[in-house]
C-alpha positions as CSV (number, residue, x, y, z in Angstrom):
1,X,4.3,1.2,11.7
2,X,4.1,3.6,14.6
3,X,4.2,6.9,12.5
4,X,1.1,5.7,11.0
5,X,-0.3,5.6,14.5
6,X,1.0,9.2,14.1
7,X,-0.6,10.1,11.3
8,X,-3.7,8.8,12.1
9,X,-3.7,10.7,15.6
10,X,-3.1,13.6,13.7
11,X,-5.5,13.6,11.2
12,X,-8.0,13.0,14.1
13,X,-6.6,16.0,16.2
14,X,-6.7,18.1,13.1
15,X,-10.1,16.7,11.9
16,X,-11.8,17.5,16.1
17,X,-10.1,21.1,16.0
18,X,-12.2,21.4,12.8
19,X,-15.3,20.5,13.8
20,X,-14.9,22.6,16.9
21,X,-14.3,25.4,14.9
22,X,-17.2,25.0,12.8
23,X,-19.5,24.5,15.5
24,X,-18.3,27.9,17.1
25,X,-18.1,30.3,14.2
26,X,-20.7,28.4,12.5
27,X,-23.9,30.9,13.0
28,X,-22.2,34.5,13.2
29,X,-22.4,35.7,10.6
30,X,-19.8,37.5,7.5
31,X,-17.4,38.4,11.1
32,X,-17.7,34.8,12.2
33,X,-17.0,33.4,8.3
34,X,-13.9,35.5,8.8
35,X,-13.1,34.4,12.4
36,X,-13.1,30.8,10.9
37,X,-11.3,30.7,8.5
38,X,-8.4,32.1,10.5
39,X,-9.3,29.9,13.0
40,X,-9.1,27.2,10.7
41,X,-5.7,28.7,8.8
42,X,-4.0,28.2,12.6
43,X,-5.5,24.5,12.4
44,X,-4.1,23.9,9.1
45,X,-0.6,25.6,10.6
46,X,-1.0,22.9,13.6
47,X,-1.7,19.8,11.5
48,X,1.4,20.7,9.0
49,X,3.8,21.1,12.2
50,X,2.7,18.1,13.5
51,X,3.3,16.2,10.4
52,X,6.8,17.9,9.8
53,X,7.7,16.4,13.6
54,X,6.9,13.2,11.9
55,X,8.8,13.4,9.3
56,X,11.4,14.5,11.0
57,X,11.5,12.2,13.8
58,X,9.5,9.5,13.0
59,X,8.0,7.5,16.1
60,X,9.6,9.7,18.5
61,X,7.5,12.5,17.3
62,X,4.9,11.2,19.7
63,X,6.4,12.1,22.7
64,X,6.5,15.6,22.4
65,X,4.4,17.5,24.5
66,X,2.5,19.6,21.8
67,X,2.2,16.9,19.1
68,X,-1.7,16.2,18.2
69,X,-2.9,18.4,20.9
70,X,-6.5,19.0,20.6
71,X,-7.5,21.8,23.2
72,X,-5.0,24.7,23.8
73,X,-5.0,23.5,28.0
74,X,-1.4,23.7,29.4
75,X,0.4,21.0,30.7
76,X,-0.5,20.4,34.4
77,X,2.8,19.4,36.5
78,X,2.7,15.6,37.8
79,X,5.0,16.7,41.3
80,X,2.6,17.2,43.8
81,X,3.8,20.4,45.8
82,X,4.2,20.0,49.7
83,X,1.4,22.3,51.4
């Protein structure tokens, strides 16, 4: 039950990556067709990893820090540092 929960967040990471791809590249152009569909190759590359994590570890997929990420932000530390 839970890696459908998986697959379902990952279809809808994949699926807002995609439509934030499309609405950036989608008025520039033959250079901006290109920088798309790279863009959206690297999507594609994304999606597949995060449903070979499934696969592989089932619910515990999940927990990883860079499954179903949809923006490229870092992960901020939770320790707040002493001033």
């Amino acid at each position: 039950m839970s890696s459908v929960i998986g697959h379902l967040s990952a279809n809808k990471a994949y699926s807002k990556r995609k439509k934030q791809i499309e609405s950036k590249w989608s008025d520039r152009g033959t250079s901006g067709l290109k920088q798309r569909n790279k863009a959206q190759s690297k999507n594609m590359d994304k999606y597949l990893k995060d449903t070979n994590l499934l696969v592989t570890y089932g619910k515990d997929a999940m927990k990883s820090r860079g499954f179903a990420q949809t923006t490229s932000k870092t992960r901020t530390s939770r320790v707040k540092k002493k001033k």
